[in-house]
C-alpha positions in Angstrom: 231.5 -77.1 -103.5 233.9 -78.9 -105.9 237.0 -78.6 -104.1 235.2 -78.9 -100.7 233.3 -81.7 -99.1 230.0 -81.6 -98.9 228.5 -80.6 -95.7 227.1 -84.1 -95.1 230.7 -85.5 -96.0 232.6 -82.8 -94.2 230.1 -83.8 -91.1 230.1 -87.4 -91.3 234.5 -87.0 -91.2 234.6 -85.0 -88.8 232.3 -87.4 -86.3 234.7 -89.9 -87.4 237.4 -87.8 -86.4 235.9 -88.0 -82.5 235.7 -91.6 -82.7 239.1 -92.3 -83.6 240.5 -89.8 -81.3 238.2 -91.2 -78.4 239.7 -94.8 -79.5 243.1 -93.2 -79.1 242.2 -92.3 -75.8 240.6 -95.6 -74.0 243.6 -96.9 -75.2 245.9 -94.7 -73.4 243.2 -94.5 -70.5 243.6 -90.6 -70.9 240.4 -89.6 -69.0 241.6 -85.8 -68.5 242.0 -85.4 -72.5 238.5 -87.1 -72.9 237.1 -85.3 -70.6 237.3 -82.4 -72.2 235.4 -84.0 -75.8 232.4 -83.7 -74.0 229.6 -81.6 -72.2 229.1 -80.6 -68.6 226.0 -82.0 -68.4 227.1 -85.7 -70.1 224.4 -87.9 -69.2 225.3 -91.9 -70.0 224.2 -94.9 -69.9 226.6 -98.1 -69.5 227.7 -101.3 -68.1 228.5 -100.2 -64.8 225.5 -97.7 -64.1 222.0 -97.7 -65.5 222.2 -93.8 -65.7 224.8 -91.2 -64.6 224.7 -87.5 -65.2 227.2 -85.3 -65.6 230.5 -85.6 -67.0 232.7 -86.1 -64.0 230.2 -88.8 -63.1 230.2 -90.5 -66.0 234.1 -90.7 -65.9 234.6 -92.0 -62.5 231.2 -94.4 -62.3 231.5 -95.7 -65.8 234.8 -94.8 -67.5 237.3 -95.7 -64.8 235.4 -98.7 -64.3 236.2 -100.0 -67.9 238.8 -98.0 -69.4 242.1 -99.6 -67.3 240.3 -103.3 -67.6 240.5 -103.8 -71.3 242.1 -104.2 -74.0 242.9 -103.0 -78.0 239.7 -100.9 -77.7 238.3 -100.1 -81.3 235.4 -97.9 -82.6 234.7 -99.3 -85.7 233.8 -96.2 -87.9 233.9 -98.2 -90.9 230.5 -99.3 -89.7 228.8 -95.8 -88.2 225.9 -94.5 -89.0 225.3 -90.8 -88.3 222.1 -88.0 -88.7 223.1 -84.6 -88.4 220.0 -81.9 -87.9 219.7 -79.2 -90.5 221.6 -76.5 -89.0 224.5 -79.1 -88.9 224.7 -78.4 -85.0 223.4 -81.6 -83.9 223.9 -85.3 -84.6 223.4 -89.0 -83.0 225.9 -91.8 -84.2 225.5 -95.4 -83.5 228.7 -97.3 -83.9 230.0 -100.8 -83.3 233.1 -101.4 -81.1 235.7 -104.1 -80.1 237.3 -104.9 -77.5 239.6 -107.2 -75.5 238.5 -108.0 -72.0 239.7 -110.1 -69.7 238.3 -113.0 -66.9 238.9 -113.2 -63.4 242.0 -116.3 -64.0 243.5 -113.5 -66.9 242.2 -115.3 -69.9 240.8 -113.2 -72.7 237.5 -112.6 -74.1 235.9 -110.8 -77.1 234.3 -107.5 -75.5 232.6 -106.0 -78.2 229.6 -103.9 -78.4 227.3 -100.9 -79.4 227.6 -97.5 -79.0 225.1 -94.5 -79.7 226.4 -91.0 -79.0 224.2 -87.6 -79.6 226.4 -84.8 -80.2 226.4 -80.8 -80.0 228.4 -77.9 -81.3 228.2 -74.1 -80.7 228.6 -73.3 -84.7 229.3 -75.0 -87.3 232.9 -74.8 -87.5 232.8 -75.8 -83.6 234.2 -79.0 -82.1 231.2 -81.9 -81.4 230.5 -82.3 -77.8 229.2 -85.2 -76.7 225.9 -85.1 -74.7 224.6 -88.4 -73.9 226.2 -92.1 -74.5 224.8 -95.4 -74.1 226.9 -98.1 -74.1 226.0 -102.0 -74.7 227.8 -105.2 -75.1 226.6 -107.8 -77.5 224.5 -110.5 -76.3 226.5 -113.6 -74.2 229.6 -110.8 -73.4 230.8 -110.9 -70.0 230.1 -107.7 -68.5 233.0 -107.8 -65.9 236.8 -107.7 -67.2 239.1 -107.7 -64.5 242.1 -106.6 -66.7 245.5 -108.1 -68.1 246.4 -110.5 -65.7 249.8 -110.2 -63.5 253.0 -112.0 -64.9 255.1 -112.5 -61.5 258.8 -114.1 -62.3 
């Protein structure tokens, strides 16, 4: 395995390969492209619900709720921690994240919290899915952000 990575490298890269493509995502507010990084049966927990299943749920009670309201959204993989199971076809990550949101008047606050995320893959060599997600904000964060405020001329 000289010229490979290690399974636990090759693993731990290619979670951090979902959270940066996720980041891209929230960014862009691509919920269809998203959607498709996880599982049918996507059970979450967030700031807007206590606990929604299923994947289309998740996205239009908790997702659509925060996605188009912030700002410069950031996983911060330098900073995750992740367990993968034996056969390599499950894992949980917990990962910090930032965030820009914004108050009511369109003045800007630090949104940053914590993020836990258990994953699943058919094989190996398959792409992770996520399963379940529970989102939390730091202690003292807002939890409402009512998005960039409206520059009128």
């Amino acid at each position: 395995m000289s010229e490979q990575a290690k399974p636990e490298q090759a693993d731990r890269a290619s979670l951090v390969a979902f959270f940066d493509r996720w980041t891209e995502l929230v960014r862009a507010v691509d919920f269809a492209t998203a959607r498709e990084m996880f599982d049918p049966d996507l059970v979450g927990f967030g700031t807007y619900a206590d606990i929604v299943i299923g994947r289309d749920v998740v996205i239009s009670g908790q997702w659509m709720q925060v996605w188009p309201k912030i700002a410069e959204f950031r996983f911060r993989t330098e900073a995750l921690h992740v367990d993968v199971s034996p056969d390599r076809r499950m894992a949980y990550a917990a990962v910090p994240w930032t965030s820009t949101g914004f108050h009511e008047d369109g003045r800007a606050f630090a949104r940053n919290g914590r993020a836990t995320v258990t994953f699943r893959r058919a094989a190996v060599e398959a792409p992770w899915r996520g399963l379940h997600t529970h989102f939390s904000l730091n202690r003292g964060t807002p939890e409402l952000s009512f998005g960039r405020p409206v520059m009128t001329a």
